[in-house]
N, C-alpha and C positions, 0 to 999 in steps of 0.2 A: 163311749166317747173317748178318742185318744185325745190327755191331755199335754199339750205341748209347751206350755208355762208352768214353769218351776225352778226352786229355787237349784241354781246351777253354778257352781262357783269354777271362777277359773282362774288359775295363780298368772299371775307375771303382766296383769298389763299398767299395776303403776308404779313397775319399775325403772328406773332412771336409763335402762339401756332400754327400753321400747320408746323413749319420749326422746332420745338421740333419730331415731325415724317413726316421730308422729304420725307422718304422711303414710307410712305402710298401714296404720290402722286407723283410720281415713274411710267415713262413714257418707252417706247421701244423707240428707232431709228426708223427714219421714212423718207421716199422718198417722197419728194414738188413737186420735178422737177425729170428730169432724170441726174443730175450732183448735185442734192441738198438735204441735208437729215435736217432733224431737228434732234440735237444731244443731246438739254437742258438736256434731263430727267428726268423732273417735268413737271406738268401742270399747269404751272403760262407762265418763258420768256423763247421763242424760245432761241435758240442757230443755227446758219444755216452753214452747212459743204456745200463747193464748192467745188469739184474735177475738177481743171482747166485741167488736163492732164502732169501738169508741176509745182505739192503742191498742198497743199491745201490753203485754204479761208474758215479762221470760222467769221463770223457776231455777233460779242455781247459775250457773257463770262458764260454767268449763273446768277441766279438769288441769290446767296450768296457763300459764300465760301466752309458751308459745305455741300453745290450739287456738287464741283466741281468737286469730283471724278463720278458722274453720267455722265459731259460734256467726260468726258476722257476714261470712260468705253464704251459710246453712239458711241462715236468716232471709238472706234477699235468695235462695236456691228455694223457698217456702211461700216465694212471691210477695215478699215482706220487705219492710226501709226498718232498717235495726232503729231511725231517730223515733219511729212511732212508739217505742217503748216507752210505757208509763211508770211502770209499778217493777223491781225485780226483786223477787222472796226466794229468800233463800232457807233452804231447808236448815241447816245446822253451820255451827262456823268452821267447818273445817275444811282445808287450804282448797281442797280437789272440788270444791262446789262454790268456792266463794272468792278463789284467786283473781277474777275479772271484772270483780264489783265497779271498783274504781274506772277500769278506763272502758267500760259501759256506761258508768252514770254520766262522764267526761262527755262520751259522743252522746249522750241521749239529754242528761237533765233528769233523768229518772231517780224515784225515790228507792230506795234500799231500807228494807225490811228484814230483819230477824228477832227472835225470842228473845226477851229480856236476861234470860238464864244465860243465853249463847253472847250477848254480848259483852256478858264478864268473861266468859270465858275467848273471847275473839281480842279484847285489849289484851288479856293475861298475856296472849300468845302473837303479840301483833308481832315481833320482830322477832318469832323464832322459826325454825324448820323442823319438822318429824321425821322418823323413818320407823322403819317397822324392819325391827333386828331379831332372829332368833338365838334366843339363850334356853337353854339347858334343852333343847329341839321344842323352844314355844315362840310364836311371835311376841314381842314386845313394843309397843311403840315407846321410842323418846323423842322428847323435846331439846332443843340446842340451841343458842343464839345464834341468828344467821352472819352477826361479823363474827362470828368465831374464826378460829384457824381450822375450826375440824369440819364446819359448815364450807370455807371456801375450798378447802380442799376436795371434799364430795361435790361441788360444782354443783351447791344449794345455794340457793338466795329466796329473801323475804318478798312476800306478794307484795305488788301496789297497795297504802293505804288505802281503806275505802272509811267513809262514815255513816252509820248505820241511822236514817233519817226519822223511822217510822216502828214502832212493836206491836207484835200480835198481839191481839185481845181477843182470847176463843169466844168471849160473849159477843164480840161484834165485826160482823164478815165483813169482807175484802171484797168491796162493789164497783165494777166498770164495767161501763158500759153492757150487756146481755149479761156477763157475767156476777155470780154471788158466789164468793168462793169463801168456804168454813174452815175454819182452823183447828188445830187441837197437839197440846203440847204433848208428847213422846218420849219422858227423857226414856235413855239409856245408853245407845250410841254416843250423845253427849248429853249434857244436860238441859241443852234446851232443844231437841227435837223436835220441827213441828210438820206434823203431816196436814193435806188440805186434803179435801170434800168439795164437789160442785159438779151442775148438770150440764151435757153438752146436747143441742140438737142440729140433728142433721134438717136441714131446711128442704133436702127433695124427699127425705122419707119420712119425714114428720115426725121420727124417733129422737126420744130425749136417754140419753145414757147416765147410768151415774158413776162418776170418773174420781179416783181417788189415789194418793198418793201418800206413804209412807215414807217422810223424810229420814229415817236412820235405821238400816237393818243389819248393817253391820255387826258380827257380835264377838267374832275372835280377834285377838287381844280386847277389845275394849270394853267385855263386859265380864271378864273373869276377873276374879278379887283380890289377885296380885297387881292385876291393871289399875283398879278402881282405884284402891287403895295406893297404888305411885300415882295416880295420877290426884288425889286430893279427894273423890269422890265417895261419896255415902256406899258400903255394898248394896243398900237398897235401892239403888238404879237400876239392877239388872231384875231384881222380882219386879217392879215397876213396869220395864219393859213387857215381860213374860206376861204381865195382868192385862197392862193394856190390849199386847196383839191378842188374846183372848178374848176379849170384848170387842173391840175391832174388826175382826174377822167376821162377825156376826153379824156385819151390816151387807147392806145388799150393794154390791159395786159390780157394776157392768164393764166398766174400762177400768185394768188397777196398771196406771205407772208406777216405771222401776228406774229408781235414779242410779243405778248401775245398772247396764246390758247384763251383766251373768247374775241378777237377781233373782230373775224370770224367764233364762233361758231365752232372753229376745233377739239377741242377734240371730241365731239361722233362722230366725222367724218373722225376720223383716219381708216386708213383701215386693216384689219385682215392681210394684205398682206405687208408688210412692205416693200417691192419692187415697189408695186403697186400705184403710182402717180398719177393715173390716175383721182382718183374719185376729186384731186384740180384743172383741166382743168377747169373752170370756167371764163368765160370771163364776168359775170354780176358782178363778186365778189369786184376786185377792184376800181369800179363807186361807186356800193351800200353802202360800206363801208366808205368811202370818204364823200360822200355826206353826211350820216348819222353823223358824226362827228362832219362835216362842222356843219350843223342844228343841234346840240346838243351847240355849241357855239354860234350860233343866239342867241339862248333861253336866253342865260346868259346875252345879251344886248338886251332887246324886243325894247328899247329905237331907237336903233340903226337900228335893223330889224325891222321895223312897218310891212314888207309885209311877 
């Protein structure tokens, strides 16, 4: 069996001169599941629409502010009204998934959800900007004030406030309408990572899928120990990581989303058929991907991993 999901990285799409022409990387709506579209529309961060039967459930926000009308166009392109949104969770606080919280909840009402961990870390950084600079040939991320002079100079500004209304409790799922959606904290990527778990069925084939997502897979700069360490973090986030996708990987998931397209290789693997879900049925996809990760954080402690 060729498998065509894997972990596929591709440098430059969230750099500041691809987001000067968004519209070149300018994506259609697209069906993961049979209740679940990818709404982003860009090919950098998913955005994930759930039709519980009873609103909607959008996952993450968009990858900057000026996509946002891409999330809202993708929206009603999904055969969807963006005001039916109930619930939006967001995977981790960081800018690229969580910069449209606020003028979502604005046109919806909708509640905003994150990890209690993520939302110390979402004040810490309300009115700063990142970038990810290489020094001595390693990526680094820094933090900046956005009224700085060095912020408006780069032609960086601070995301709309949003307020975080609602926290995970992995003891108790996330219930609308058809939908039970599980929780389960992540750190690594940040400290409050949370990936979800829940089933989706297709109503003409009778098939129930189990659909899972991994909110933080990121691992270079943010999980090596020069990083951790500027950025205030335990090094024990990145073993934390490494254990968890170990364990995780071992569950059975039939659809695994990827809140980046170069996660899982899913851009050329979009399908012609924007209905058609079918070709992400993959049950090899969310082990391999995990695992690969996991072993991409090894490397950064060989000290640590001898085997």
């Amino acid at each position: 069996m060729e498998k065509i999901f894997y972990y596929a990285p591709t440098a430059g799409r969230l750099e500041d001169k691809s987001m000067n022409v968004h519209w070149e990387h300018a994506i259609p709506a697209y069906k993961n599941a049979p209740h679940v579209w990818n709404v982003g529309g860009q090919d950098n961060v998913c955005v994930f629409l759930i039709d519980t039967g009873d609103g909607l459930i959008l996952i993450d926000t968009g990858l900057n502010a000026e996509t946002c009308y891409l999330v809202i166009d993708r929206i009603c392109q999904s055969g969807h009204d963006p005001r039916d949104i109930k619930k939006i969770l967001l995977t981790h606080w960081h800018n690229d998934h969580t910069c449209n919280a606020r003028v979502l909840h604005e046109l919806t009402g909708a509640e905003i959800w994150l990890s209690r961990e993520d939302e110390i870390e979402h004040k810490k950084h309300e009115n700063m900007v990142g970038s990810i600079d290489l020094v001595d040939g390693k990526p680094v991320m820094s933090w900046i004030d956005a009224d700085s002079e060095e912020a408006k100079l780069a032609g960086k500004h601070a995301d709309y406030p949003y307020e975080v209304t609602n926290f995970y409790d992995d003891d108790k799922p996330i219930v609308l309408g058809n939908f039970t959606i599980r929780t389960k904290l992540c750190p690594g990527h940040t400290p409050g990572v949370t990936s979800f778990f829940f089933e989706d069925t297709d109503e003409e084939t009778g098939k129930t899928y189990k659909v899972a997502l991994h909110g933080g897979l990121g691992v270079n700069p943010m999980m090596r120990e020069d990083q951790l360490k500027k950025d205030g973090y335990p090094v024990e986030l990145a073993h934390r990581f490494v254990k968890d996708c170990y364990e995780l990987a071992k569950l059975p998931v039939d659809i695994a989303l990827s809140s980046h397209l170069n996660q899982a290789n899913i851009l050329p693997n979009i399908p012609k058929d924007p209905n058609d879900y079918s070709v992400f049925v993959a049950d090899y996809a969310w082990a391999d991907v995990l695992i690969n990760r996991a072993d991409a954080v090894k490397a950064l402690y060989p000290d640590v991993y001898k085997d």
